[in-house]
VEXZA-913067 format. One line per 8 residues: for each residue x, y, z of N, C-alpha, C. Coordinates in steps of 0.02 Angstrom, whole numbers, plus 50000, padded with zeros to 5 digits. Layout:
<drenlos>
X:Y:Z:X:Y:Z:X:Y:Z ~ ...;
</drenlos>
This chain:
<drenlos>
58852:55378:55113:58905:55422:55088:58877:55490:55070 ~ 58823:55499:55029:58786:55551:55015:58757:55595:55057 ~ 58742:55564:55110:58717:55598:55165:58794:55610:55224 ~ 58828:55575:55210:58881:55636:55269:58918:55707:55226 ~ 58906:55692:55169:58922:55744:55118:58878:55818:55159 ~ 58843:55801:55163:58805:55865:55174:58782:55882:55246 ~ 58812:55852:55292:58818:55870:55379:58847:55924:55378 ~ 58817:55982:55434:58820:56037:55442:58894:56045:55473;
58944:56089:55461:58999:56113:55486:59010:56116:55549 ~ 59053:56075:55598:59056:56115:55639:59052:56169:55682 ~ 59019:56197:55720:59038:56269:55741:59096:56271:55780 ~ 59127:56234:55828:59195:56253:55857:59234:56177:55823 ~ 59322:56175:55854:59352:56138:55845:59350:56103:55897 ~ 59350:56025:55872:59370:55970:55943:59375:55990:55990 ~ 59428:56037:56004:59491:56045:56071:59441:56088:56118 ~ 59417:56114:56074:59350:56192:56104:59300:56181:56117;
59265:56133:56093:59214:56114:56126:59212:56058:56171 ~ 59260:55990:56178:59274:55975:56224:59276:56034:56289 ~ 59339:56091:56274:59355:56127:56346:59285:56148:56395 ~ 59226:56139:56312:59158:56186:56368:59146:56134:56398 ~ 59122:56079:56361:59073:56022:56384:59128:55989:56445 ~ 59173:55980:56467:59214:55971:56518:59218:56037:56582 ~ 59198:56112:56562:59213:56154:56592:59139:56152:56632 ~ 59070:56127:56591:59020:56114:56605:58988:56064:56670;
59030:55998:56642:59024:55960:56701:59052:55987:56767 ~ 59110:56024:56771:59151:56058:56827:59077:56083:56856 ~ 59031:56146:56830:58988:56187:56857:58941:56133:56878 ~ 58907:56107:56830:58850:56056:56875:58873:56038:56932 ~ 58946:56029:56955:58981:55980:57002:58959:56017:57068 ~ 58978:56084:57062:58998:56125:57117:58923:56175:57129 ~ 58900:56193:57081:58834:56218:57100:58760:56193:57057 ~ 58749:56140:57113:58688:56125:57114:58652:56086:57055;
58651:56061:57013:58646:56004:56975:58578:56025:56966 ~ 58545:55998:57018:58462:55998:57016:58435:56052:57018 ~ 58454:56113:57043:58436:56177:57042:58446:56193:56946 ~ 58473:56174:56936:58504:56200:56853:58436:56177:56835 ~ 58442:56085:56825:58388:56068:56788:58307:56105:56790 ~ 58294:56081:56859:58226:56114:56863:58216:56166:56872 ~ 58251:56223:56894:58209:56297:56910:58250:56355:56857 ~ 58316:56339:56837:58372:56392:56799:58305:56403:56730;
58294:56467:56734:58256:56489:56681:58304:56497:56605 ~ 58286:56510:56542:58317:56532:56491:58303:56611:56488 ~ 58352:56631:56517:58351:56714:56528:58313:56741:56453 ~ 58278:56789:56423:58279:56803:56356:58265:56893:56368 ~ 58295:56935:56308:58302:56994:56297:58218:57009:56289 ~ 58162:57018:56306:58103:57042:56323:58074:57063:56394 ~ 58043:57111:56356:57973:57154:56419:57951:57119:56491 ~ 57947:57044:56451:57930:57000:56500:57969:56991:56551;
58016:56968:56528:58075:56934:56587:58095:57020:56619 ~ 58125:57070:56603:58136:57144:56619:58079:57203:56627 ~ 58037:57169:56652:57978:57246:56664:58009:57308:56679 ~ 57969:57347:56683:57970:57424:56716:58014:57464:56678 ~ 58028:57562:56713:58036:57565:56686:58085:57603:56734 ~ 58141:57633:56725:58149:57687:56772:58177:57763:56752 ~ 58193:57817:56797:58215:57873:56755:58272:57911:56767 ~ 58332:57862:56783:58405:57875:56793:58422:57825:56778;
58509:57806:56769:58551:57783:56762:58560:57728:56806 ~ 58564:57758:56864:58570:57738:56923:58500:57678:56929 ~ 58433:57692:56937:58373:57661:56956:58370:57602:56879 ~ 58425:57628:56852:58367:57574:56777:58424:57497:56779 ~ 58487:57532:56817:58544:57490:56825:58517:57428:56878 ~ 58481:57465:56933:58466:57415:57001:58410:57372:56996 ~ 58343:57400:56928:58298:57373:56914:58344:57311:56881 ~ 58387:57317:56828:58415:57259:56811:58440:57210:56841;
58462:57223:56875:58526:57200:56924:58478:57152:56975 ~ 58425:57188:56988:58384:57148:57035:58350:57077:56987 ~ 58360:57096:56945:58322:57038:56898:58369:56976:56886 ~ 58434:57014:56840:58473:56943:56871:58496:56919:56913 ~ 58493:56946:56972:58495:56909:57042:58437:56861:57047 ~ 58373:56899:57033:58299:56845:57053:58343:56789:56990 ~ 58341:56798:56912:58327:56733:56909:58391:56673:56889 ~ 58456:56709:56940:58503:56685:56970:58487:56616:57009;
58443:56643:57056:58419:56623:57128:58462:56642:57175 ~ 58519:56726:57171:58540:56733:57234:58527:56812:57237 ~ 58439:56814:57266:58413:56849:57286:58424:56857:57371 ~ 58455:56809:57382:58498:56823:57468:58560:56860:57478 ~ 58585:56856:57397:58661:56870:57425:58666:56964:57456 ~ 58691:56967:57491:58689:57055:57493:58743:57118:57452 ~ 58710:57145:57404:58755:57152:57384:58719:57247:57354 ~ 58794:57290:57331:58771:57343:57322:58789:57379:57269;
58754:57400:57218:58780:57424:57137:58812:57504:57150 ~ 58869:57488:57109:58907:57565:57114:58896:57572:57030 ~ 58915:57655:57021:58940:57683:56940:59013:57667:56940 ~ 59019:57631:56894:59090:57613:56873:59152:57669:56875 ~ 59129:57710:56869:59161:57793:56888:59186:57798:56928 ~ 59149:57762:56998:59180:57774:57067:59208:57698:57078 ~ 59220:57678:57039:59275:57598:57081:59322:57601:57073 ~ 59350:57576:57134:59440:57608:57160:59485:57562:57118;
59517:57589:57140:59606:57561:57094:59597:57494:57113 ~ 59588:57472:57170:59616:57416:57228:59551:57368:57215 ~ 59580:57303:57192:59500:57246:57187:59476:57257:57259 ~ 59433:57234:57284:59406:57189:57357:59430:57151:57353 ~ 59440:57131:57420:59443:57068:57422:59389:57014:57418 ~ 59419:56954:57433:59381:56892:57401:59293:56911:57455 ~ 59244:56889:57444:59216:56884:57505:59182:56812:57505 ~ 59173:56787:57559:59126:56752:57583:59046:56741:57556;
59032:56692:57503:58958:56702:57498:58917:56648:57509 ~ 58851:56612:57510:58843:56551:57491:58835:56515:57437 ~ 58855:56468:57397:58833:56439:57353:58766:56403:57320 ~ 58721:56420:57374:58648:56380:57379:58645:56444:57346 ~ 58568:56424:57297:58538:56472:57265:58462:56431:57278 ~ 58397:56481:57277:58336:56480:57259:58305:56516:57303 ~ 58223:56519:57271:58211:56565:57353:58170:56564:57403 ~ 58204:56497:57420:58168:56477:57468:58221:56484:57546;
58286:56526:57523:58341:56534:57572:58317:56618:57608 ~ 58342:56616:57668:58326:56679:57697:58334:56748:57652 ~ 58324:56797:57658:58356:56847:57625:58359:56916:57658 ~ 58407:56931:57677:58466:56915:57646:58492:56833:57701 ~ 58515:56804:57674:58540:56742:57709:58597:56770:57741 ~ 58596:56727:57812:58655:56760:57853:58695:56701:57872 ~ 58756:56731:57874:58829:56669:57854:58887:56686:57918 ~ 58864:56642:57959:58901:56652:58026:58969:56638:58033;
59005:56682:58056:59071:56673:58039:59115:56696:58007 ~ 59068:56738:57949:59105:56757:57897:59079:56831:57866 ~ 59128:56829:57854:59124:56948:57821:59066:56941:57791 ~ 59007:56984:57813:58933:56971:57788:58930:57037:57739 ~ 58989:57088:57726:58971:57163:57690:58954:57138:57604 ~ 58905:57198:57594:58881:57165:57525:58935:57147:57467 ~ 58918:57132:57428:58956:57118:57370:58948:57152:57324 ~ 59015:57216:57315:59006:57278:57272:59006:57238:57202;
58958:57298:57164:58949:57276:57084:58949:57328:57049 ~ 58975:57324:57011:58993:57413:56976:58949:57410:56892 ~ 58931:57455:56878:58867:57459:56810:58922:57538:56765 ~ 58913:57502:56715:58924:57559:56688:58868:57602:56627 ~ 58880:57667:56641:58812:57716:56639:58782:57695:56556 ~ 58839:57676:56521:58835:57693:56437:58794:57640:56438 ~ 58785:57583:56448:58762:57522:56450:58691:57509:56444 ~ 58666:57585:56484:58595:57582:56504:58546:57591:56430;
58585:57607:56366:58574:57614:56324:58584:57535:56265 ~ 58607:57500:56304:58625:57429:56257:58595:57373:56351 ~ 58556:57364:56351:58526:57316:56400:58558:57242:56412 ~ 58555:57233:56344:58587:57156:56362:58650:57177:56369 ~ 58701:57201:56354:58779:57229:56367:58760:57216:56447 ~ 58726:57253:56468:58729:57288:56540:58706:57215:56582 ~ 58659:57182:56562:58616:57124:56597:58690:57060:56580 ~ 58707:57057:56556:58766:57007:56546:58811:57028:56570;
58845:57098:56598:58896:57127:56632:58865:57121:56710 ~ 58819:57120:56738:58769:57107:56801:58801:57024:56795 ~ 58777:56998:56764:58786:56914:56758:58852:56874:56756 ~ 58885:56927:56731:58961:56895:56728:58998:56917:56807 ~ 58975:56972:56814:58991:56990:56902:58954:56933:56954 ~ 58906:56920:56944:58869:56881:56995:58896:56804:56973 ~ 58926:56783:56917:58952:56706:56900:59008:56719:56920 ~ 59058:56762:56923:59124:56783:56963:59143:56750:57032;
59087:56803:57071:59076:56787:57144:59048:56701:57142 ~ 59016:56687:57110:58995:56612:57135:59053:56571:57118 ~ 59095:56568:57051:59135:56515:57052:59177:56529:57106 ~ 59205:56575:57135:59244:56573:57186:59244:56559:57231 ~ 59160:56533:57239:59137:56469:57308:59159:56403:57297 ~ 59168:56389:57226:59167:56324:57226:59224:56279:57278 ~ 59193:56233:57296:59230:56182:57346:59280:56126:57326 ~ 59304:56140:57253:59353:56119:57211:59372:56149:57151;
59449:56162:57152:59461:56198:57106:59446:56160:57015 ~ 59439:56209:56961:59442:56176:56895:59495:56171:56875 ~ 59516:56123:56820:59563:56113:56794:59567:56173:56738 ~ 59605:56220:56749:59633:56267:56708:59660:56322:56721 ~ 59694:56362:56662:59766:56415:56674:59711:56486:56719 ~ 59752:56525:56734:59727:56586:56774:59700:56631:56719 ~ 59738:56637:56658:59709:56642:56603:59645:56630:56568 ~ 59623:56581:56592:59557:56530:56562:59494:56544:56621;
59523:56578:56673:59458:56607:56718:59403:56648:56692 ~ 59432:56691:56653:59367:56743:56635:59313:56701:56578 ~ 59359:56657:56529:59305:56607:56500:59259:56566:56550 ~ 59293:56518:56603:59243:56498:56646:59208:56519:56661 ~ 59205:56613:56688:59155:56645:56728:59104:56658:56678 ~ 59136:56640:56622:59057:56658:56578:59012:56616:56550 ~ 59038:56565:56567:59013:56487:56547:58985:56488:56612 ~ 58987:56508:56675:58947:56493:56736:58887:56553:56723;
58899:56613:56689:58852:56671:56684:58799:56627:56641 ~ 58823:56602:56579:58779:56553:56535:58734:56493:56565 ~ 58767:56460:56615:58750:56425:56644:58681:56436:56701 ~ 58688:56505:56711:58632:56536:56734:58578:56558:56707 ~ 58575:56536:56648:58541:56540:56624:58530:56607:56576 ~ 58590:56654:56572:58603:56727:56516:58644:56694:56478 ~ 58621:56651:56437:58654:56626:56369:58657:56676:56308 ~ 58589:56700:56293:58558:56730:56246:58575:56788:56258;
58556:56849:56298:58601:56893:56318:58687:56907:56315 ~ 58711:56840:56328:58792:56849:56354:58809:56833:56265 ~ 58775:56785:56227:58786:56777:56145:58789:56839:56099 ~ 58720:56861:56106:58713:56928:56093:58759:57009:56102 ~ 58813:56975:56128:58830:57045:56165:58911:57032:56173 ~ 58918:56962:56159:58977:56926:56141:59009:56979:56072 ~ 59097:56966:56085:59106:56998:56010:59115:56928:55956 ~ 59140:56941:55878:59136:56908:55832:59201:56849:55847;
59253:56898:55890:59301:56852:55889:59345:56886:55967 ~ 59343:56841:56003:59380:56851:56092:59423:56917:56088 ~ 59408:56973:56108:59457:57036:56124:59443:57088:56072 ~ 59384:57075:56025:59395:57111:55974:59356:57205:56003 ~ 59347:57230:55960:59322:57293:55979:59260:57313:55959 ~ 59242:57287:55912:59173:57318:55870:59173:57398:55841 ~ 59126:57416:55825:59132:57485:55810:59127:57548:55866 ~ 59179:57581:55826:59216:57639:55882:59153:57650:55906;
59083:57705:55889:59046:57722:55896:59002:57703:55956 ~ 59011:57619:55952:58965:57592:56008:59030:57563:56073 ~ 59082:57584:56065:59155:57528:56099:59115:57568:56194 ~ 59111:57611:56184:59093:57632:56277:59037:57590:56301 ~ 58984:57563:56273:58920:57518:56283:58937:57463:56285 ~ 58997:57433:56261:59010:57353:56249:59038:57330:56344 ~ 59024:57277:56317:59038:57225:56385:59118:57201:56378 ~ 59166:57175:56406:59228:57162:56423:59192:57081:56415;
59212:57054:56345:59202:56983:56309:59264:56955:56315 ~ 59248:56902:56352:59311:56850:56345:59297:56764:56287 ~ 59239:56752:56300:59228:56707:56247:59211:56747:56187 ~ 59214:56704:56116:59191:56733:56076:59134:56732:56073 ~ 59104:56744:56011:59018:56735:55983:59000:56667:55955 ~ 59052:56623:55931:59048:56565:55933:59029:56517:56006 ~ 59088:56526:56041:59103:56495:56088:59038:56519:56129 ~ 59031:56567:56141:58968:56578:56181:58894:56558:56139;
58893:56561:56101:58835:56498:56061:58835:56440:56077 ~ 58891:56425:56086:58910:56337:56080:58908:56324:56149 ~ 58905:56364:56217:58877:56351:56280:58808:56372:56284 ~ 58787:56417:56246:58699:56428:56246:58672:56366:56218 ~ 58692:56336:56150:58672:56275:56145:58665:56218:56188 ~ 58745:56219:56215:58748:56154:56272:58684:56180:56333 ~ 58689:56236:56359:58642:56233:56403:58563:56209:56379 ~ 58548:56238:56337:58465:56204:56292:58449:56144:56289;
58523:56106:56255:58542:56021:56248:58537:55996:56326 ~ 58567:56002:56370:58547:55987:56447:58480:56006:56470 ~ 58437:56048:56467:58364:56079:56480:58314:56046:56432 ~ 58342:56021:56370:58277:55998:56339:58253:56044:56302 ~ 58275:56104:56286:58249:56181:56257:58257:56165:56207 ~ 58211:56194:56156:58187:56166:56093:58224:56229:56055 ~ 58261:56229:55990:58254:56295:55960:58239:56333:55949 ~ 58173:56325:55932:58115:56386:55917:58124:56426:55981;
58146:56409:56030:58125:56461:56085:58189:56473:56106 ~ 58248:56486:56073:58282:56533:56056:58321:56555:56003 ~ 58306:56545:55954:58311:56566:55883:58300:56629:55872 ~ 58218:56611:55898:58192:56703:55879:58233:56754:55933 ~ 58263:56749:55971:58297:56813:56005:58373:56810:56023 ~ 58403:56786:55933:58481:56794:55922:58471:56848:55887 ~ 58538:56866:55879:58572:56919:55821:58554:56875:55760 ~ 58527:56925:55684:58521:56887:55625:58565:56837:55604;
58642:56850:55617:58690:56802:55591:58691:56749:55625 ~ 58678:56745:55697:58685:56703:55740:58638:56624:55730 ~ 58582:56632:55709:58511:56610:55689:58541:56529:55679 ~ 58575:56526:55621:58609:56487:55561:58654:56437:55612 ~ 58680:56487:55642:58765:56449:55670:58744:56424:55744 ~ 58663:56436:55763:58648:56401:55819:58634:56340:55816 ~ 58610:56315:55778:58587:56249:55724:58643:56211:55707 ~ 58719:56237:55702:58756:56199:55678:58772:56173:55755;
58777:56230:55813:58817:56213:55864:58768:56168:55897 ~ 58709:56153:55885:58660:56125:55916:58682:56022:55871 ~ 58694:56056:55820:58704:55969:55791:58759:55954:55815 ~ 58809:55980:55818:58902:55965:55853:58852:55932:55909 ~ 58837:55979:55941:58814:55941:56012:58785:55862:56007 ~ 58737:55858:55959:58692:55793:55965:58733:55746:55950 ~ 58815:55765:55919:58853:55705:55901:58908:55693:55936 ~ 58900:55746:55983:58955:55762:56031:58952:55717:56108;
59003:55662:56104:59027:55596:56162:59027:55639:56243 ~ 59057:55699:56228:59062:55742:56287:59011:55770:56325 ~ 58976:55791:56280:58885:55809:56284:58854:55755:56308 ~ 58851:55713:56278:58810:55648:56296:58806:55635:56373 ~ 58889:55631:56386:58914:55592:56457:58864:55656:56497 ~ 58882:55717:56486:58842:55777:56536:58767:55770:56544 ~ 58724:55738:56484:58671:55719:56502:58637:55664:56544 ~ 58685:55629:56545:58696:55553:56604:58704:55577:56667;
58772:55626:56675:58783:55636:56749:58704:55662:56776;
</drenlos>
């Protein structure tokens, strides 16, 4: 009795963390299972993982961009970064890509049959000043294009797409980045000052914890090695979303599949 007294809070509700750990199994389903486990790195905001340096807008955007593609694994796909400045009224259309990732695939891999023109990605300039904003806006574009390969649709509203695409960005391993850069609460604004640098957040800062966790909980990733590179507040509430998980029926089953 004494001891459930003092079990750590929840971080999401039932209904919400079910939706990940269910939205989760969907992604293992459709891209690559075994690629996740063994090679999907834990993206982290350092020198290490982002070398170099560059001295435009333009060059510091593609140095990025090339990075989360490498540790994507779709260093095949072909694709070409614009300034957000110049992207037209009119989406593209869908294109054609492959769903195999690693790199051991041609590159650029060539896909017979089908519209091979790159896959525009648009950066915006302010960004180059907030990195992870910019490296999680790279990541949420490149999880975009992949769920739209998938070879079965998910169960959910048209509405509930931009959460998926970021649970597949997470899934790639920019948990920590996409957390970081997440707002406090889905749509919010943050401060005027910094609003041109921010990323277009569809999960919250919870919810995107509570898939950085699940991804760690599937990998075996220990805390310590990502604790140290949250936001200060975040620190606390990774720990809680990390225990939901260890008691969590939904979680469990994802570690079986």
């Amino acid at each position: 009795m004494l001891t459930s007294l003092f079990q750590p809070k929840p971080l999401l509700d039932d209904d919400s963390a079910d939706w990940i750990c269910q939205q989760f199994g969907w992604i293992l389903q459709q891209f690559d299972s075994a690629y996740f486990r063994q090679q999907t790195p834990l993206v982290l905001p350092t020198n290490d993982f982002f070398p170099g340096r560059a001295d435009s807008h333009q060059a510091m955007a593609e140095l990025l961009f090339e990075r989360v593609k490498e540790y994507a694994g779709l260093t095949h796909w072909p694709t070409e970064l614009f300034d957000a400045r110049e992207q037209p009224d009119e989406l593209p259309k869908r294109l054609a890509l492959p769903a195999q990732r690693g790199e051991q695939l041609p590159d650029p891999l060539p896909i017979p049959g089908h519209n091979s023109q790159p896959l525009a990605v648009y950066f915006n300039p302010a960004q180059v000043n907030d990195p992870q904003a910019m490296v999680s806006s790279f990541a949420q574009a490149i999880a975009n294009a992949l769920a739209q390969q998938a070879t079965e649709p998910p169960q959910l509203t048209a509405e509930q797409w931009p959460l998926l695409v970021e649970l597949v960005a997470i899934y790639l391993g920019f948990g920590v980045p996409m957390t970081n850069s997440a707002f406090a609460f889905a749509g919010g604004c943050g401060g005027c000052s910094a609003r041109a640098a921010q990323r277009q957040a569809f999960l919250s800062q919870d919810e995107a914890l509570f898939g950085l966790a699940l991804f760690c909980q599937l990998k075996r990733i220990e805390a310590k090695a990502v604790v140290p590179y949250l936001k200060p507040h975040l620190k606390k509430l990774y720990k809680r979303a990390a225990h939901q998980l260890q008691q969590s029926d939904a979680c469990k089953q994802l570690e079986l599949a």
